[in-house]
N, C-alpha and C positions, 0 to 999 in steps of 0.2 A: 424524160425528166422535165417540171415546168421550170424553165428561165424565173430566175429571181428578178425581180425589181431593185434596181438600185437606187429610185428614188421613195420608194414606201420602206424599204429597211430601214432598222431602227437600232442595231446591232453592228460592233466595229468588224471592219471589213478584213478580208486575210490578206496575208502578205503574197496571194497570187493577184486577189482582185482588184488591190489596189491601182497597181499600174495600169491596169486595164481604165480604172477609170480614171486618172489623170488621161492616158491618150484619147479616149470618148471626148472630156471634156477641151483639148486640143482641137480634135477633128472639129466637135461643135465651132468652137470658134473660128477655125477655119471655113468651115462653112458660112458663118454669119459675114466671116471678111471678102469670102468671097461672093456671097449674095449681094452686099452692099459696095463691091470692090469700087464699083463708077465715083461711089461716093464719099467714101471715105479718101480717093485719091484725090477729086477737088478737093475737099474740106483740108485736106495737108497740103494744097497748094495755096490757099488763099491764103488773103492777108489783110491785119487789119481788120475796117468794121466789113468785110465780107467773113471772115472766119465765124462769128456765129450764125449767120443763113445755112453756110455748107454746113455746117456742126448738125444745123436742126433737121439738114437730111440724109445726115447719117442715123438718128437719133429715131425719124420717122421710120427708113429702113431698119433696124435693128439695136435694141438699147445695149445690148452685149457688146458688138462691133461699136457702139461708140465710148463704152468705158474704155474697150483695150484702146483704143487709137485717142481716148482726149490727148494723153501727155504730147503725144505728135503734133496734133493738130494747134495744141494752145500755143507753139512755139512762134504761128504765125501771127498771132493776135499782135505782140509787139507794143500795146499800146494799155497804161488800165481799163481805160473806155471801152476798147473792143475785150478784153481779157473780163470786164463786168460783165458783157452782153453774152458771151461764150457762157460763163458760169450761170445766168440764166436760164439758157436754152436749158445747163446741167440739172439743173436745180429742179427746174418744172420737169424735168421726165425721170425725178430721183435717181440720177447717176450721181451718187453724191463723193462715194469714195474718193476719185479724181479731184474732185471741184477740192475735197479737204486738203489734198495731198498738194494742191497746184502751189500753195504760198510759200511751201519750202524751196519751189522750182526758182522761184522770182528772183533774183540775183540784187535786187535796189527791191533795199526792207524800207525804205520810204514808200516806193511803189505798194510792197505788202501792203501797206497799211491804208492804200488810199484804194485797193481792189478790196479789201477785206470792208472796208466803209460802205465804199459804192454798194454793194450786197446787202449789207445789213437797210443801207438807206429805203430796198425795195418789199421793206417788211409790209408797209404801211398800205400797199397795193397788191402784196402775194404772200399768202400764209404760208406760202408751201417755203419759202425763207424759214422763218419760224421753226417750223419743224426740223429743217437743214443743221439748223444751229441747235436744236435743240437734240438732234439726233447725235452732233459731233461732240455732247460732251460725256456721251457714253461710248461714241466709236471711234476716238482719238487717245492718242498719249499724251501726257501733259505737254509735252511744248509744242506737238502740234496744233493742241486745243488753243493753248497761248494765244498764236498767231492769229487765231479770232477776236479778239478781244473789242478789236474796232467797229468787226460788225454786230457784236450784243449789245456796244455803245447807243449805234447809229439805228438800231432796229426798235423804232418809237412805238409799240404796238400794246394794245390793254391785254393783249393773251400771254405778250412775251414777260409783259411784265410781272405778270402772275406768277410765268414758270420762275422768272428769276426771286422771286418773292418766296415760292414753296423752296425752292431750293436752298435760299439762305437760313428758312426755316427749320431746314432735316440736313441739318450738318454730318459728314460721317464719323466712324464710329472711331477716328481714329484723330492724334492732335496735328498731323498736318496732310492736306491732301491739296496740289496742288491746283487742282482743275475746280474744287470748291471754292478755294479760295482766289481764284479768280472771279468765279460767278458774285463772289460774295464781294470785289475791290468796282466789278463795273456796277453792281447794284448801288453800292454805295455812291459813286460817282455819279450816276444818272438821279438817285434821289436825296441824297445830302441829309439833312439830319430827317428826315420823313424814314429813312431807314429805324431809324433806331426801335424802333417800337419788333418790329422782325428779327432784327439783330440779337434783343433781348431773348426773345423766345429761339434761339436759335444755341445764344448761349446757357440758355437752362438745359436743353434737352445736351449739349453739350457736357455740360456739368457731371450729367448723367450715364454716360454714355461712351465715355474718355474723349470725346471729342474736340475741337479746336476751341478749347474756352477762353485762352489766354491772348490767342489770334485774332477771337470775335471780341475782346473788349478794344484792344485797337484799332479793329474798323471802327468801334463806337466813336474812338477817341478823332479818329480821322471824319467820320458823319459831320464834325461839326469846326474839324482845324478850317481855321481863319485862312483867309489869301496870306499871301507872304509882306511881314509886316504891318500887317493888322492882328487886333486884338479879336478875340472869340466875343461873338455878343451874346448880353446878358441874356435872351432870350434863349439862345441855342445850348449855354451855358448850364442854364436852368429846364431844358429840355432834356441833356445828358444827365443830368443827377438825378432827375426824376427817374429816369429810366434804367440807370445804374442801380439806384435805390429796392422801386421796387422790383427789379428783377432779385436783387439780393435775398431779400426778404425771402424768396421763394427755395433761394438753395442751401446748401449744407453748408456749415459754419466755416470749411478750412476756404472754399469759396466765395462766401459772403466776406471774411477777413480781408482776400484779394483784392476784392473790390472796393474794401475800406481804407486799404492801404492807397491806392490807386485814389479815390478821394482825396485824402490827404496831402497827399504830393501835392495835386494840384491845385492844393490851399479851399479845399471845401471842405473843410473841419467838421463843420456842425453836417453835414451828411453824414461823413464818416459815422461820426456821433453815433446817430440813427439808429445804426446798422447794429450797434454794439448788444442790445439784446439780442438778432439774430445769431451773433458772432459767438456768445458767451450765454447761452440761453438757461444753464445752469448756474449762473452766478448774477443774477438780476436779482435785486430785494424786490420785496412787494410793494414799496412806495418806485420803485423804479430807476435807483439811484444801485453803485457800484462803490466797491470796496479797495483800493487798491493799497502795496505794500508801499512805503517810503524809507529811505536811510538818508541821513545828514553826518556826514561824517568828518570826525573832529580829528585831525594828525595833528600831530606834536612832536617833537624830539625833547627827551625828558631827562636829562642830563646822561647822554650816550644813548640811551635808548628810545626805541620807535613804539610809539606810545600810538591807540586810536581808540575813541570813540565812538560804537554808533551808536546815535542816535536815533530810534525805531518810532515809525508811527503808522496807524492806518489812517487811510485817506478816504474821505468818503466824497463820491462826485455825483453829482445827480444824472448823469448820462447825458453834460452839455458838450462833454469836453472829448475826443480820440487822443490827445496828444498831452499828459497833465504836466510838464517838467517845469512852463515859464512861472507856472499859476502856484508851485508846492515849493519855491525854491526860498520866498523870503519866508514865510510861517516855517518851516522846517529848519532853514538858520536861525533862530528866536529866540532856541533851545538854550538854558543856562549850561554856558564851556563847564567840563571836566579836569581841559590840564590847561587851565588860567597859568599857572605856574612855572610853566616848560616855554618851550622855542615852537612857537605856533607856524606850520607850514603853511598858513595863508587860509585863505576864506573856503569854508567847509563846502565841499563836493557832496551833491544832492541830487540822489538816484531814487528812482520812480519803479515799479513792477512793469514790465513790460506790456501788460495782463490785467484786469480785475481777479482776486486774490479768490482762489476755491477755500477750503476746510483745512487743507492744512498749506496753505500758498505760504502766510505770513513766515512761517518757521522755516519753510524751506527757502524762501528768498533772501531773509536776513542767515541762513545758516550758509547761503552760496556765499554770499559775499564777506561772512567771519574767515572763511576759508581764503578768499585772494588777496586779502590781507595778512592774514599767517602766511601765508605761503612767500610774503612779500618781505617778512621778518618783524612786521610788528606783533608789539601784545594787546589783544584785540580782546576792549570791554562791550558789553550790548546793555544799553540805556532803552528801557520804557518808556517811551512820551506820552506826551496825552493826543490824543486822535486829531486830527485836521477835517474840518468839515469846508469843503468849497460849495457856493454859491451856486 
């Protein structure tokens, strides 16, 4: 009978052969500790900046004997400086597993973070960095991915920045992934609002794709936050709308609304604006202007009883405005009062459609609010106006 191969199968192994080859791959290792045994037992006695020389000749005798023996050996480094030069030697002979796995060892996450730098800083001199970092954010867990973060800061390279570019680019398919969303807080950090343009396309395909849409507009929002106690300049300002805008423009309207809403807060009105034919792409007139419902409503108490008013009008805006309440409230109180006669509850409440009004919005908006009225115990009349046209 011919001997199988048990590195050309391709088929899962039986529950005889298994253990067979865990002990193989035992013995192997044994073997490689014992081949390099001289040297792996310097390298675990140094210390210091001699810990990566011995490292590199363990590394030279056998890359296997020195994955198993790094965690050993890095105990004597002792220092970031030597524990930078050790992750070197790693890094250039891609023993990379260890090198990822050393920053949970570190006990002073100050220290993490000034070995996790020093690495990144050797981008600019060794691609093979590059690659390291680029390998760990498919062969880590999220928090051990984390723990890099200083070295994709520090890693100043036109390659790396590519990858972190494509990767802000092809968001996953999913609204939160931790290890993206790091890629996506140091991109943003190293390029500040020069991100946004990436960011945008990153949130469309998002949009698409149930991806991180809602995450990526905050990075946007963060491209361009001010230092602390300063104001966002008008530049940066106007480099976010732009980019907010047209990304909108390109997505589906419950996502372009997000975006519009988001405008607004942050008192860029006439953006919002903009947006309002992407948002409502069924209810735009041909001159370009919007429809919306309004009520002015008149209470009264009319000798014992709860008396009201409304007052109905459409409003027509030419799509200057996202927000119409300051602009419809004195033309919609104008109206000649109904119960001049009675005990007036004070200056008429003046409600807007939420909405530009579809085919049958008018009816349905003034018949919600017949209803919270009845329900409230008044006797509820519905008055015609004549239409409100805004500027």
């Amino acid at each position: 009978m011919k001997r199988r191969s048990l590195e050309t199968r391709h088929y899962p192994l039986t529950s005889e052969e298994y253990p067979m080859l865990l002990l193989l791959s035992a013995l192997m290792g044994s073997d490689a500790n014992a081949a390099c045994e001289k040297q792996v037992a310097a390298a675990k006695k140094a210390k210091g900046a001699a810990v990566a020389p011995a490292f590199q000749k363990v590394v030279s005798c056998d890359a296997k004997a020195a994955k198993q023996n790094f965690p050993a050996i890095m105990q004597g480094a002792g220092d970031a400086e030597s524990l930078i030069a050790l992750s070197m030697v790693a890094i250039d002979a891609e023993v990379w597993n260890p090198v990822w796995e050393m920053l949970g060892k570190i006990p002073d996450y100050d220290a993490r973070d000034v070995v996790a730098a020093g690495v990144g800083d050797q981008c600019g001199e060794n691609e093979t960095v590059v690659k390291f970092l680029q390998a760990a954010y498919f062969g880590l867990r999220d928090i051990d991915f984390a723990q890099w973060d200083d070295a994709m800061v520090s890693c100043k390279t036109e390659s790396f920045d590519g990858w972190l570019m494509e990767t802000v680019q092809n968001p996953p398919a999913k609204q939160y992934d931790e290890k993206w969303a790091k890629v996506a807080e140091v991109y943003v950090e190293r390029k500040g609002a020069d991100s946004l343009d990436s960011l945008a396309i990153g949130a469309q395909k998002a949009a698409g794709n149930g991806g991180p849409f809602e995450a990526i507009l905050a990075l946007m929002d963060a491209a361009v936050a001010p230092d602390l106690g300063e104001d966002i300049s008008a530049d940066d300002q106007a480099r976010l709308e732009d980019a907010l805008v047209n990304m909108a423009k390109g997505l589906p309207p419950e996502q372009a609304r997000s975006i519009a809403d988001r405008l607004a807060n942050a008192g860029s009105e006439g953006a919002a604006a903009s947006l309002l034919p992407a948002i409502y792409p069924d209810r735009v007139k041909s001159n370009g202007s919007f429809v919306y419902g309004a009520v002015a409503v008149e209470a009264a108490d009319c000798d014992g009883t709860l008396n009201a008013v409304l007052h109905t009008a459409e409003v027509t805006e030419p799509g200057n405005r996202y927000i119409l309440q300051d602009d419809i409230e004195s033309p919609m109180r104008a109206f000649k009062p109904k119960l001049s006669k009675c005990m007036s509850e004070g200056d008429w409440t003046v409600i807007a459609s939420a909405e530009p009004l579809g085919s049958d919005g008018m009816d349905d908006f003034v018949s919600g609010l017949e209803a919270q009225f009845v329900e409230k115990g008044y006797e509820v009349k519905i008055k015609g106006e004549k239409g409100v046209t805004l500027d």
